[in-house]
C-alpha positions as CSV (number, residue, x, y, z in Angstrom):
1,X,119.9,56.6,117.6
2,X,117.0,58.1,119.5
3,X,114.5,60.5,118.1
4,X,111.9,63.0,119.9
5,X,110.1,66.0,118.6
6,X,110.6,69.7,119.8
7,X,107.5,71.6,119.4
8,X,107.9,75.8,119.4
9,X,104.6,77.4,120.0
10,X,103.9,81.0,119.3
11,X,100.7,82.6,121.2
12,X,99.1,85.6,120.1
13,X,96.5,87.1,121.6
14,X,93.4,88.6,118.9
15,X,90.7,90.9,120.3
16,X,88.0,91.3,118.1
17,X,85.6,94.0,118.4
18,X,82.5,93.9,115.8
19,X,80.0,96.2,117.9
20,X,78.7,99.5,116.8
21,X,80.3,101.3,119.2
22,X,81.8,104.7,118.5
23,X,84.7,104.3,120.9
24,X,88.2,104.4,119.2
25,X,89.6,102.3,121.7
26,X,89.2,98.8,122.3
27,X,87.2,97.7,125.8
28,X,87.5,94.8,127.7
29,X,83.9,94.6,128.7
30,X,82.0,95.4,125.7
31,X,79.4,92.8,124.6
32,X,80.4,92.5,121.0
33,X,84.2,92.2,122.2
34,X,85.8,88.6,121.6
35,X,88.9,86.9,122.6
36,X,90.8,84.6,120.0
37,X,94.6,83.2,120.6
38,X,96.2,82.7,117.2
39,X,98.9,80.1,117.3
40,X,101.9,79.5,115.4
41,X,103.8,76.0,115.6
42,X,106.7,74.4,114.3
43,X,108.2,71.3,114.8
44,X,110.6,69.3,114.1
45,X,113.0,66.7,114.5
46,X,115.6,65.8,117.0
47,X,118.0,63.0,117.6
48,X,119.7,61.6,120.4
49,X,122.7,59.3,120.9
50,X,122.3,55.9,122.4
51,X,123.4,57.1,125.8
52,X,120.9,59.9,125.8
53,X,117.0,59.9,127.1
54,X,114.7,61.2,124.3
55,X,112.4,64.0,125.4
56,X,109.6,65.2,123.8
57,X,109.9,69.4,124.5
58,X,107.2,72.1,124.0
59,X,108.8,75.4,124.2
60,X,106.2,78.4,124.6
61,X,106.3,81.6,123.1
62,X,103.6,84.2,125.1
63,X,103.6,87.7,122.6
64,X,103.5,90.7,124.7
65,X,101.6,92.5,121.9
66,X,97.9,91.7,120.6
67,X,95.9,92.7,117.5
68,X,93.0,94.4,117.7
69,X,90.7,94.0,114.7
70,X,87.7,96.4,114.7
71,X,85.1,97.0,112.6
72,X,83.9,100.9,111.6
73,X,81.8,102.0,108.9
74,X,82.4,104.2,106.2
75,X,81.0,107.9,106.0
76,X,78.6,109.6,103.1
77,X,81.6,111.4,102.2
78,X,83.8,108.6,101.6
79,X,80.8,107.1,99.4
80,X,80.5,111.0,97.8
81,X,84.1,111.0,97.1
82,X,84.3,107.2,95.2
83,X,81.5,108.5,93.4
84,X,83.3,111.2,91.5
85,X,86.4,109.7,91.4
86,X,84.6,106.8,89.1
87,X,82.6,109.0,87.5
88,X,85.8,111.6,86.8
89,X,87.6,108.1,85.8
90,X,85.2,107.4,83.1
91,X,85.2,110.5,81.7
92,X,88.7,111.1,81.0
93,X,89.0,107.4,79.6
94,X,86.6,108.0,77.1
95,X,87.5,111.4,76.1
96,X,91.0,109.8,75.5
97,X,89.9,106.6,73.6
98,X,87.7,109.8,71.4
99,X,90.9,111.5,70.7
100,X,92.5,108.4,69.8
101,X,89.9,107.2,67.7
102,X,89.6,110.6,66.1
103,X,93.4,110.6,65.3
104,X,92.8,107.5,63.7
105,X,90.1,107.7,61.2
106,X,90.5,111.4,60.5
107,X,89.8,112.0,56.8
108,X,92.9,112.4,54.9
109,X,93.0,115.6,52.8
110,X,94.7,115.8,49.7
C-alpha cells in the first residue's frame, strides 16, 4: 500500500482595528488598521493501492466572511453605573448576613 497526506486548509481573514477612531465602521485605510489570516488545518491520512500514484493534496478553503475585532472605550456612565451596582451589592449582602446573624443569636426569652 501507498500512503500520501491530504491537507484541508481553512483561511480566514482578521481585521484588526486598535486606533482611537470614533468611526463605527471598519476602514481599509486607517493607520492603526491590521490585516491577520487565521488558519485552520487538518490533515490526515490516505492510502492508495499498489496500482495507484500517491499524491500529496492541499485543498483550500477561502471564507467569504471576516472578523473584525475593534477596540472602543468605555463611558463615565458605564464606570458610574458599576459603581452602584457594587456598592448596592455590598449593601444588601451585609444587611442579609445582619439579619441572619441577628436570627441566630437572638436572646431567648423565657
Amino acid at each position: 500500500f501507498h500512503q500520501a497526506f491530504h491537507h484541508y486548509i481553512k483561511v480566514v481573514s482578521t481585521h484588526l482595528n486598535m486606533g482611537s477612531s470614533s468611526k463605527s465602521e471598519y476602514s481599509v485605510n486607517d493607520v492603526n488598521a491590521v490585516t491577520v489570516y487565521q488558519m485552520l488545518e487538518q490533515s490526515q491520512i490516505v492510502f492508495y493501492d499498489e496500482v495507484n500514484v500517491p499524491e500529496a493534496r492541499f485543498s483550500y478553503d477561502m471564507s467569504p466572511m471576516s472578523v473584525v475585532v475593534q477596540k472602543e472605550g468605555r463611558k463615565w456612565y458605564d464606570y458610574l453605573t458599576s459603581l452602584c451596582a457594587i456598592i448596592g451589592g455590598t449593601f444588601t449582602t451585609l444587611g442579609l448576613i445582619d439579619a441572619t446573624l441577628y436570627k441566630v443569636f437572638k436572646p431567648k426569652k423565657l
